[in-house]
N, C-alpha and C positions, 0 to 999 in steps of 0.2 A: 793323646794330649797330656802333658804332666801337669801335674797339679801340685801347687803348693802349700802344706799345714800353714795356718793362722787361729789365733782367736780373735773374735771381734775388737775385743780391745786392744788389737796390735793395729785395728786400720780403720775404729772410729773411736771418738772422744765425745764423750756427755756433756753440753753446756750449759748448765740448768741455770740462767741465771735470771733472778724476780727481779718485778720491776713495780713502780710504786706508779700509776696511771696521773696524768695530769687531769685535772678535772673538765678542762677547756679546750683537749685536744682529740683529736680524732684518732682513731688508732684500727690496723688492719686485722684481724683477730681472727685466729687460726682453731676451729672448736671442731669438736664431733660431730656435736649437729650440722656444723658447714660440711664436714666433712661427708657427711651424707646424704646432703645436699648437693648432690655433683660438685663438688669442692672447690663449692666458693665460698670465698673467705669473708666474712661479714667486717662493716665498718661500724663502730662504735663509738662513742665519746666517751671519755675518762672518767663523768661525773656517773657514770648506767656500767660501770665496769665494778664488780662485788665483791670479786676473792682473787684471789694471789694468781697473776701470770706471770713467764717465762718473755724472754723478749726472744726474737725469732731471729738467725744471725741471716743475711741476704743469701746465702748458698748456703744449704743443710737439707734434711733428711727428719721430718715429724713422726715418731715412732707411738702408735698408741699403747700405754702402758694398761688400757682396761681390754680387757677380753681378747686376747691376741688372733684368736682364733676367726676375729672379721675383717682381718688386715688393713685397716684404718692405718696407712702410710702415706707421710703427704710428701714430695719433694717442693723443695722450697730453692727457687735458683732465680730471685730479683732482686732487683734496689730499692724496693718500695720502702717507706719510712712508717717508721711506728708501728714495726711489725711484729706483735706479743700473739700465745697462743696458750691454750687450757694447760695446765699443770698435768694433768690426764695424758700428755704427750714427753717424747725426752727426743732433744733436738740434739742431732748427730750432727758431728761435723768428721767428717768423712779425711782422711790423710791420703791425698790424691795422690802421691809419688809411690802409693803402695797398691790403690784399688781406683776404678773410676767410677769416679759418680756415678754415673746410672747405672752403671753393672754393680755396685754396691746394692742401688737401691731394688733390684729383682731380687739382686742376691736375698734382702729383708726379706721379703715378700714369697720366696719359696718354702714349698711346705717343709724343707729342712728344719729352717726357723722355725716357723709354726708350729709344727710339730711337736717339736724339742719343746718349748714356750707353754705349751698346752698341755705338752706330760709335768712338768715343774709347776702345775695347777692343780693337780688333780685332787686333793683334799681341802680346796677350798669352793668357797660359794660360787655355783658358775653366772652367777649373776654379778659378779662382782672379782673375779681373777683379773688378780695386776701382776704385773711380770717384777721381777725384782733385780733393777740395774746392775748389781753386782754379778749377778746368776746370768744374766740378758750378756754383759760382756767376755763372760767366760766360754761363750757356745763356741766350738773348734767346729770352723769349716775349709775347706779346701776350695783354690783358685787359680786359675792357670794366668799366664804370661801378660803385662798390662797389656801391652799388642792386641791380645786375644780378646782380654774381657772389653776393650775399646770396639774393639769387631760386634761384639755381643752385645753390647749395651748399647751402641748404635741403631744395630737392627730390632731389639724388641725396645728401642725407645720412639724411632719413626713407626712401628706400628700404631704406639699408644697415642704417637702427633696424630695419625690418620683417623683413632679415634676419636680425639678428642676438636679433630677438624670437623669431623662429621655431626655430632652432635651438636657443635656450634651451630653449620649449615643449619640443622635438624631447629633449633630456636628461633633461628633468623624466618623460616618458610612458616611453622607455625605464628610466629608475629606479625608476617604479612597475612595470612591468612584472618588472623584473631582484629587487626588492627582494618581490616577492609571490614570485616563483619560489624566493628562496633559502628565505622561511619555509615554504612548503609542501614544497620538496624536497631541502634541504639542512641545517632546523633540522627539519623532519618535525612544524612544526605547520600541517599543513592541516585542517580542519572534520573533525571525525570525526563519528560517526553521530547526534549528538546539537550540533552548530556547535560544540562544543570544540574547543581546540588539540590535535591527536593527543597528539605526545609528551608536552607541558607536565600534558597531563590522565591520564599513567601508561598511554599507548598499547603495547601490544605491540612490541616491538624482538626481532629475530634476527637473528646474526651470521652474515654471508653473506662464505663462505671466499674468492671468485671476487674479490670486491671488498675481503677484508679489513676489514671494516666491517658495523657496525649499519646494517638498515632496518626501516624497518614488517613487522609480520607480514602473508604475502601479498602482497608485492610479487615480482616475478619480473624473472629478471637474464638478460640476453640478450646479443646483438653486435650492432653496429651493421648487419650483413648481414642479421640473421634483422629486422628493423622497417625496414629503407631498402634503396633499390635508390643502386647507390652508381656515380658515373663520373668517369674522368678527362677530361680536355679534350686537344686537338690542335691542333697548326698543321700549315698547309697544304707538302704534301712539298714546293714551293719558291716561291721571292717570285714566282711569275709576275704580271705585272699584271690577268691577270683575274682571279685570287682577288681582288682586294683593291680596285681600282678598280669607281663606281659601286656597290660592295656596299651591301646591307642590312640582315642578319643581324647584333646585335649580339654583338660579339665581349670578351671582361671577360678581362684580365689581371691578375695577381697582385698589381700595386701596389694595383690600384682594391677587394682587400680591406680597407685602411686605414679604410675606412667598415663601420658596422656595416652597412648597408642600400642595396645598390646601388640606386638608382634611373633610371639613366641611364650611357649610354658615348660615347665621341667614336669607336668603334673598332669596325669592321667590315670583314665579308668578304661574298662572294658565294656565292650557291646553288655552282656551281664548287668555290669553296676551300674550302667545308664539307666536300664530298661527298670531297675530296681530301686532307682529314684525318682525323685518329682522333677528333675532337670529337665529342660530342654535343651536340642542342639539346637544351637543360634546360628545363624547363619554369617554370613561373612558379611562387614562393615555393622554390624549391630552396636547400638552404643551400650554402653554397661553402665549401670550407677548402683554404686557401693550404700547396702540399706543400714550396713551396722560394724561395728569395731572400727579399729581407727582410723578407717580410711572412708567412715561415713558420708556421704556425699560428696565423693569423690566420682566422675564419669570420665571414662576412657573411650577407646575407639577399637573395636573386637577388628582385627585385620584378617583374619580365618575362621575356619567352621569350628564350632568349641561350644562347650556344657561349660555352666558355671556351681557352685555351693549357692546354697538357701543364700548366702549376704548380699546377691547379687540379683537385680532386674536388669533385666535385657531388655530395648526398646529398639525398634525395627519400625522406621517410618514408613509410609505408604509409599509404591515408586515414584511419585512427582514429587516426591517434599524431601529436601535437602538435605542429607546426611548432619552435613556440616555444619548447618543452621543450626539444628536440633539438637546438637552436639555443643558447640558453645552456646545456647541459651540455655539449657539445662547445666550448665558449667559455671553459667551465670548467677545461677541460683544455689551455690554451696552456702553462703550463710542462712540465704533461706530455709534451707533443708536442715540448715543443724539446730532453727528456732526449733522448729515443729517434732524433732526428735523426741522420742520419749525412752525412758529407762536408766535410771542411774548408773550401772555400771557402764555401759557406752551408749552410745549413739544411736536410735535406733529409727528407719523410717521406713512406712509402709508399702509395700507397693500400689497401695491405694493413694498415696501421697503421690506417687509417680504417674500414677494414673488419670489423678486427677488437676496435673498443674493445668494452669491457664497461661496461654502465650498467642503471640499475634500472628497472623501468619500474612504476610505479605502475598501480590501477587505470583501466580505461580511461575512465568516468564521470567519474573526478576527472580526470584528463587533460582531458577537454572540456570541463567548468567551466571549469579554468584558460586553456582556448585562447578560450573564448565572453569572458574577459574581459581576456586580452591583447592578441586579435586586432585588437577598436575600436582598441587601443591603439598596435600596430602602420599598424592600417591609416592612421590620423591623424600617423604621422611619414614614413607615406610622402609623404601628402597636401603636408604641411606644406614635404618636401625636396623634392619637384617645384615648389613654389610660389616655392620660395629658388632654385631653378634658372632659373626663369623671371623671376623678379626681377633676377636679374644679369645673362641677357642683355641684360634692356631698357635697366636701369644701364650697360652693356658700350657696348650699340649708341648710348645718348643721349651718355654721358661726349664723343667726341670730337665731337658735334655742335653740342653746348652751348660746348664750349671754344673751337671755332674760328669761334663767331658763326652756324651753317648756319642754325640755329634757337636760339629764344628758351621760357624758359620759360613761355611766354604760349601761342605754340605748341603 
């Protein structure tokens, strides 16, 4: 495949242009934190808008100019109006008669760039390296035939749709899921004995002291202790490299709560550094709840067998009591959990605190209804998040093959 010299600035242009916010209008606003927020783009009003943005032109290319090395790239290819984004970004517009879109935008995004970008850092703060537009447009890389990179940029752009299909799906199933669970346990209209809405159809309510609150008559209010066997996790009493080299015990840290549904870790230890901490192996569908840093009261869904770090309690309900239940109610309670935190420097909760919530537990029949029809429901975003895992390596592993001619999309 022949390939063509360029520098960036032969086939994109910077368009930094501020804009001064109207105080009464709404606006689409393109930030970091959206952006690491599965990148979506927050609305705002002009008058809650503080410092200098860039207006975002409807086809472009959001380049983060802080820390290059976490590839914070956004494409931007709609007509939406009033659409500005952080200063923190440099919006490309891309010269299509030379390079195409989206093969531009991998192009960004391969470690050529990054690389280059992160050596042109190296004697500054790594907490704070910005790339320097002059420097950023001067990188020389190499491109074969538009034909070709339209081949390319095709193919690893329908990947990212299939990702980005998939985790849609993946929102939509959890919000049926979250949205059944609130009307049956939270509004208290679950089928009563005749498929009526309990409450709505003048269902029995008793005020239960323990909770301060109405529930159904017949429900019974327990602790989180007397329905789950409950565990903290451990690290190994020191870094020695056999704990941790060749391991393969999946080992889950408290950031990777961030997700509601673990599927997958980069992080393990060995039979060794298990045995040499206070961890437990959790067994598969365990919930997790995050007791410290900043993902404190945060609860996920362990989808395999896996040890976690001390920040982490595992909670393993009895076999009749509902994964899923137990999972959004204790999901329910993150402000809760971050009153009762204690320790200045983060967030810190007990596993006596987990231990000892108080929650209602409906009958156990209806329990299993509602688990026979979350679980499909669950079991389908686990399916669908393993599928998106496996999609971006192959995106991951093609991206630089494709870029630098190895292989062709014919291939």
């Amino acid at each position: 495949m022949e390939l063509k010299k360029y520098k960036l600035g032969d086939i994109i242009r910077i368009e930094s242009i501020s804009i001064t916010p109207k105080t009464d209008i709404k606006y689409n606003l393109y930030s970091l934190p959206s952006f690491d927020d599965n990148q979506k783009r927050e609305e705002i009003l002009g008058v809650n808008i503080q410092s200098n943005k860039f207006i975002v032109p409807d086809r472009c290319i959001l380049f983060n100019k802080l820390n290059a090395r976490f590839k914070r790239v956004w494409v931007i290819n709609n007509n939406d109006t009033n659409k500005i984004c952080s200063t923190e970004f440099l919006p490309l517009i891309i010269d299509e008669t030379k390079v195409d879109f989206y093969y531009c935008y991998y192009l960004l995004i391969s470690n050529h760039i990054t690389n280059y970008l992160c050596g042109q850092n190296t004697n500054t703060s790594n907490s704070h390296n910005r790339i320097d537009p002059t420097n950023f447009l001067s990188i020389n890389i190499e491109a074969p035939s538009l034909a070709e990179q339209k081949r390319i940029g095709n193919l690893l752009h329908s990947i990212d749709q299939k990702i980005a299909l998939n985790r849609e799906i993946n929102q939509n199933l959890e919000a049926m899921a979250k949205q059944l669970y609130d009307y049956w346990f939270v509004q208290f209209d679950f089928p009563d004995e005749n498929g009526k809405p309990y409450k709505s159809s003048g269902g029995k309510m008793v005020y239960n002291e323990k909770l301060k609150r109405e529930i159904p008559e017949g429900w019974s209010v327990v602790k989180i202790k007397d329905i789950a066997q409950t565990y903290s996790g451990g690290t190994p009493t020191s870094t020695k490299q056999d704990y941790y080299v060749g391991g393969n015990i999946p080992w889950i840290n408290s950031g990777e709560l961030n997700n509601s549904i673990i599927t997958s870790t980069t992080n393990f230890i060995t039979k060794l550094g298990l045995n040499n901490s206070s961890a437990k192996l959790y067994p598969q569908n365990t919930i997790l709840v995050a007791l410290y840093g900043a993902t404190a009261g945060k609860v996920s869904l362990l989808s395999f067998e896996a040890c976690s770090n001390q920040a982490i309690c595992g909670v393993i309900p009895a076999e009749k009591i509902s994964i899923t239940y137990i999972r959004y109610y204790l999901a329910s309670l993150y402000d809760y959990f971050i009153t009762l935190s204690s320790g200045s420097a983060r967030d810190n909760i007990s596993q006596d605190t987990i231990k000892n919530t108080i929650l209602p537990i409906p009958h156990i029949d209806m329990l299993k209804k509602y688990e026979d029809i979350a679980k499909p429901l669950m079991d389908r975003v686990i399916a669908n998040q393993k599928e998106v895992e496996n999609l971006i390596k192959q995106r991951d592993e093609l991206l630089p093959l494709l870029m630098n001619g190895q292989v062709s999309v014919v291939d």
